[in-house]
C-alpha positions as CSV (number, residue, x, y, z in Angstrom):
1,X,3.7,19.8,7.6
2,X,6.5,17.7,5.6
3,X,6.2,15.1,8.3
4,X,2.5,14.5,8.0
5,X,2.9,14.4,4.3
6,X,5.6,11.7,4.3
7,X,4.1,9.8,7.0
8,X,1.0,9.4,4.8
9,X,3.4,8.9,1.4
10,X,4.8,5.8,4.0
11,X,1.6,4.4,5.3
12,X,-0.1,5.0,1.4
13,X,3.1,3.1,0.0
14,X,3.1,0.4,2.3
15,X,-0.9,-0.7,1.8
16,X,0.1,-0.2,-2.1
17,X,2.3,-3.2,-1.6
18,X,0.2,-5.1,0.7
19,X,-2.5,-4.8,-1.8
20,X,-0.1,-5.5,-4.7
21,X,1.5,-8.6,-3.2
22,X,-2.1,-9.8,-2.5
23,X,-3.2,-9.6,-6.3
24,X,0.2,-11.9,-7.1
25,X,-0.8,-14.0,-4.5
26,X,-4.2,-14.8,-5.2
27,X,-3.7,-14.0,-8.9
28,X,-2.8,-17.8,-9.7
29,X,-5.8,-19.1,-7.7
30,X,-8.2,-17.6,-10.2
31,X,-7.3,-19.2,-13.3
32,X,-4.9,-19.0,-16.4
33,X,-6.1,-15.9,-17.4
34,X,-6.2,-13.7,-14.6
35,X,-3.0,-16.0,-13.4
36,X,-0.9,-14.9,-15.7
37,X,-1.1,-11.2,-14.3
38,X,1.0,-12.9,-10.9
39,X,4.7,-11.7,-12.2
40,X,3.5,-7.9,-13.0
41,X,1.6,-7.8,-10.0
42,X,4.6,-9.2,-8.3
43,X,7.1,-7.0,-10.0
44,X,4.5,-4.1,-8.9
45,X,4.9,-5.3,-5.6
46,X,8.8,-5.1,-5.2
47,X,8.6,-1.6,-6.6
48,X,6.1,0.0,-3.9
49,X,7.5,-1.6,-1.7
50,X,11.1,0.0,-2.4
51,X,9.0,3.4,-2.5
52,X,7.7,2.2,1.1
53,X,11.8,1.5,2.2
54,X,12.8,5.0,0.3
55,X,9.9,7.0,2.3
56,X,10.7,5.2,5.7
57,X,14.0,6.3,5.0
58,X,13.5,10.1,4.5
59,X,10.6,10.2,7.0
60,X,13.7,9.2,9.9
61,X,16.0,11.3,8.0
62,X,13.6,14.4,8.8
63,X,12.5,12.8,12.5
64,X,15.5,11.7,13.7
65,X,13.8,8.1,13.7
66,X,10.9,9.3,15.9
67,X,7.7,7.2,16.2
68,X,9.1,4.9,13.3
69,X,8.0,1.7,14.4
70,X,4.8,0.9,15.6
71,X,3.5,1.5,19.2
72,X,5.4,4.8,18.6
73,X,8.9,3.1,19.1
74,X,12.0,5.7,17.7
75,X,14.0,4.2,15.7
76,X,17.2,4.5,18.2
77,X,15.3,2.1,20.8
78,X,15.1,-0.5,18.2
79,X,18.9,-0.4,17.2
80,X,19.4,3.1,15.1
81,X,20.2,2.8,10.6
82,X,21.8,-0.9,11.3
83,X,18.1,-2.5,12.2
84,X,16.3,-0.2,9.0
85,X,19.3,-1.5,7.0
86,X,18.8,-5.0,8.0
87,X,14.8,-4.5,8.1
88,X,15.6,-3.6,4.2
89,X,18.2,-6.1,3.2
90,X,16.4,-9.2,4.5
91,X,12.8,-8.3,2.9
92,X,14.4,-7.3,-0.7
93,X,15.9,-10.9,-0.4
94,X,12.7,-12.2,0.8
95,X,10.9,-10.5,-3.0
96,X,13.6,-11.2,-5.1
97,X,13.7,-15.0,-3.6
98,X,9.9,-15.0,-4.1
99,X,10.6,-14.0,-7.9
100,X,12.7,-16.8,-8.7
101,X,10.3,-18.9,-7.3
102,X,7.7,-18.2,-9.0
103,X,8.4,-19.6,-12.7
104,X,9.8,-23.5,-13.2
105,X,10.8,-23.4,-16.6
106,X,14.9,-23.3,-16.2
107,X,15.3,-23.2,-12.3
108,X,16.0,-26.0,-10.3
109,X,13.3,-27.6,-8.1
110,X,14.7,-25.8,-4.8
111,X,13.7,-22.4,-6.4
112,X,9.9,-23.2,-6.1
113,X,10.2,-24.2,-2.6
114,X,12.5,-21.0,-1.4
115,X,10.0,-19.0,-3.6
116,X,7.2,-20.8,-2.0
117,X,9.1,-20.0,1.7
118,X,10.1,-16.6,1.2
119,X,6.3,-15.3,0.3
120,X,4.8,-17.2,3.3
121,X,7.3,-15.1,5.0
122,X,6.4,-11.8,3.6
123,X,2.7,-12.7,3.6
124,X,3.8,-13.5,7.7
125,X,5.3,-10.2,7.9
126,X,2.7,-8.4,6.5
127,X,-0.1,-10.4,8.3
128,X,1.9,-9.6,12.1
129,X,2.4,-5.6,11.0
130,X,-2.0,-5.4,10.4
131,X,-2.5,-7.5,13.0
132,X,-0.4,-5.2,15.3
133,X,-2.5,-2.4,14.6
134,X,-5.5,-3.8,15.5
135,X,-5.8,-1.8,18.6
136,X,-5.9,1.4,16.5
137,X,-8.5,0.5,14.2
138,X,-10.4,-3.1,14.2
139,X,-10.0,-2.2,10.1
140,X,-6.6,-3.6,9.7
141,X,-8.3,-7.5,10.1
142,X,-9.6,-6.6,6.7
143,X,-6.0,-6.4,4.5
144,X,-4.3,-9.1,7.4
145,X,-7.5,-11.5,6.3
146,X,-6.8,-10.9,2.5
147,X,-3.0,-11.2,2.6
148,X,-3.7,-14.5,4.8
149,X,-6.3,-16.1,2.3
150,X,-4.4,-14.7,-1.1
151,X,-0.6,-16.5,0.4
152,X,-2.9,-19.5,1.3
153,X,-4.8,-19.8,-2.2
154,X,-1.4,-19.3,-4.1
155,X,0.1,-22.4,-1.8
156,X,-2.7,-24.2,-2.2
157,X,-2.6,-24.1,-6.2
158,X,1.2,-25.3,-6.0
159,X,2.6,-22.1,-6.4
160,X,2.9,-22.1,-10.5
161,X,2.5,-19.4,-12.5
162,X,0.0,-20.3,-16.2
163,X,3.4,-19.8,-18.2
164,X,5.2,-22.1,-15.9
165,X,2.8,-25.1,-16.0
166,X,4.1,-28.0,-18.4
């Protein structure tokens, strides 16, 4: 019973980010106004997502790392707590190197294109995650389309935040 309920506090926290990432992505594309909501939505992004990490994390504390991964993979056959520990460490510097890209007022110009790198990344990682799920429900092309269009909107309107803009 716990392990149903976690597994659905994981999968509910996870499309909670997705969604919230999304929003900061596109967020920019639609204006000053609505544009200005980007660094909340971002910031509401990082913190469901860290919910998502925390849950993953209980849910192979009380499975013993079974079907962790997708394609029901344990999490011993993909290298044990040193892969989840490295799964973690590289994505929070993937968010908070998408933060400090995303405003240009007193960072240097290589912040916006790390920024700029590191949410293509996420957006990539999100994107391959639906995308391999696609054989359990033709569904997940919906949030891998809207990730996909939201990262490319938010590249295409050079990646500034309203407050940012000169």
């Amino acid at each position: 019973m716990i392990t149903t309920k976690l597994r659905r506090s994981v999968r509910l926290a996870a499309r909670a980010s997705a969604l919230l990432f999304a929003a900061a992505q596109a967020a920019p594309a639609l204006g000053s106004h609505i544009g200005r909501a980007s660094r909340p939505l971002y910031l509401g992004f990082v913190a469901a997502h860290a919910t998502h990490f925390t849950l993953v994390a209980r849910y192979a504390h009380v499975t013993g790392g079974r079907d962790l991964f997708p394609g029901g993979r344990s999490m011993n056959e993909v290298g044990g707590w040193p892969t989840v520990l490295a799964i973690d460490t590289v994505f929070a510097g993937l968010a908070v190197t998408g933060w400090a890209g995303m405003s240009q007022r007193t960072r240097p110009p290589w912040h916006r294109a790390a920024g700029c790198a590191a949410t293509g990344l996420i957006g990539a990682l999100f994107v391959g995650t639906f995308l391999g799920q696609l054989a359990r429900s033709p569904w997940y092309a919906l949030p891998a389309t809207v990730v996909s269009a939201a990262v490319m909107a938010n590249g295409l309107t050079g990646r500034r935040t309203p407050e940012s803009r000169p």
